[in-house]
Phi, psi and omega in degrees: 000112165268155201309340191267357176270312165303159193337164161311299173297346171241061131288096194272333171295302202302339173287333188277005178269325178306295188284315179097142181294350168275008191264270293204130206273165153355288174314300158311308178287314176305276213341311174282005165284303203279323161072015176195133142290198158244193204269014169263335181234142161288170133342303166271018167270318171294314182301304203304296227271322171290300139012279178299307185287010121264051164054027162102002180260128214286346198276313206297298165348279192306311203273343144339126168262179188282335168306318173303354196256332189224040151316327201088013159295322183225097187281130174100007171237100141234230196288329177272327174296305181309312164318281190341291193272002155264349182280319183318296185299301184314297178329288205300314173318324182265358170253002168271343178260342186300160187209065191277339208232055182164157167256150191256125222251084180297048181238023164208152153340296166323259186306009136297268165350319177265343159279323178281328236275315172317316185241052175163330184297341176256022184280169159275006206212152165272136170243157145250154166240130148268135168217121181256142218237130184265187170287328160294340210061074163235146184287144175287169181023323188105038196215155139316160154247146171262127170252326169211148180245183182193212188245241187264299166255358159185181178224108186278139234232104190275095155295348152323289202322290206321316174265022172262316189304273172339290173337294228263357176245356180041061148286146188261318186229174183194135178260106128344114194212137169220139149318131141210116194280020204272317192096344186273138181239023170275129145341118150256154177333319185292316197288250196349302180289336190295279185317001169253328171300288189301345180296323153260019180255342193262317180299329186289327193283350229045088171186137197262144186253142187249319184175160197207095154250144200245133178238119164253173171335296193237003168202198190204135177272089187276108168299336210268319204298295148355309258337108203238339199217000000 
């Protein structure tokens, strides 16, 4: 069943022309990405469903793979719907990080966290991120360096890259930052050594490592806060 054949109340474009896109849930705005159900769910009855079994939440949604998307759980998601609603999901992540008209300003624990959290906290795999640093603590470009991605429990970390990557945007300072999807936001040995190598390779360079925060789903780990660094 496609949208234009269903009732007038489950039209989500004629509502989003009437209304605005901020009238219209979840469930409706993918319905409208996807534009068609089956002959047993409308669209939005299959986004709604799909949904629930990420218990409504949009991080989960995004952490989907395209097999989990076209398994045969959800008749009516085949190759082209799963593609859809994952570039969708990617779109949003990366418009929760944008910063365009402004600089973006790194100076406690915190505002690492609310920045990273979008873009690693929920991965399934470990990454490092560098976020090089201007003299205000302002983010260089307004972007990250990705330095390595690795597996479930850790990831390895060249400190060249780091200070060539730093060098090369002529950061005066710098923050570190990795996932563990694990949930556990306590330091292992391996993070407690990495953070004591970059800690003396950034002082021989002058350059200041500023904090090494470990990021999960739902919280953070701070060295500096600790003071650890």
């Amino acid at each position: 069943m496609n949208i234009k054949s269903q009732p007038d109340g489950d039209r989500p474009r004629e509502k989003l022309l009437a209304k605005g896109a901020a009238a219209l849930s979840e469930a409706e705005l993918l319905a409208i990405l996807i534009g068609s159900g089956t002959r047993e769910e409308t669209a939005v009855q299959l986004m709604q469903r799909l949904l629930a079994d990420c218990e409504g939440s949009l991080h989960r949604l995004g952490r989907m793979t395209y097999h989990e998307l076209t398994d045969g759980r959800y008749k009516g998601i085949g190759e082209a719907k799963a593609i859809t609603i994952m570039a969708a999901t990617e779109l949003a992540r990366r418009r929760s990080m944008e910063q365009p008209d402004s600089k973006l300003l790194l100076r406690s624990s915190a505002d690492v966290y609310r920045f990273m959290s979008a873009l690693i906290g929920e991965l399934s795999h470990e990454e490092f991120h560098l976020l090089p640093l201007r003299a205000d603590s302002s983010l260089c470009d307004n972007r990250t360096v990705l330095i390595g991605k690795g597996g479930i429990n850790d990831v390895n970390v060249d400190v060249r890259l780091v200070l060539r990557e730093t060098l090369l945007r002529q950061a005066t300072a710098i923050i570190v930052c990795h996932n563990h999807p694990s949930g556990n936001t306590h330091p292992s040995t391996m993070d407690n050594q990495l953070t004591e190598r970059l800690h003396k390779a950034c002082d021989y360079m002058n350059i200041r490592l500023k904090d090494h925060v470990i990021i999960t789903a739902n919280s953070y780990y701070s060295y500096a806060d600790e003071g650890k660094i």
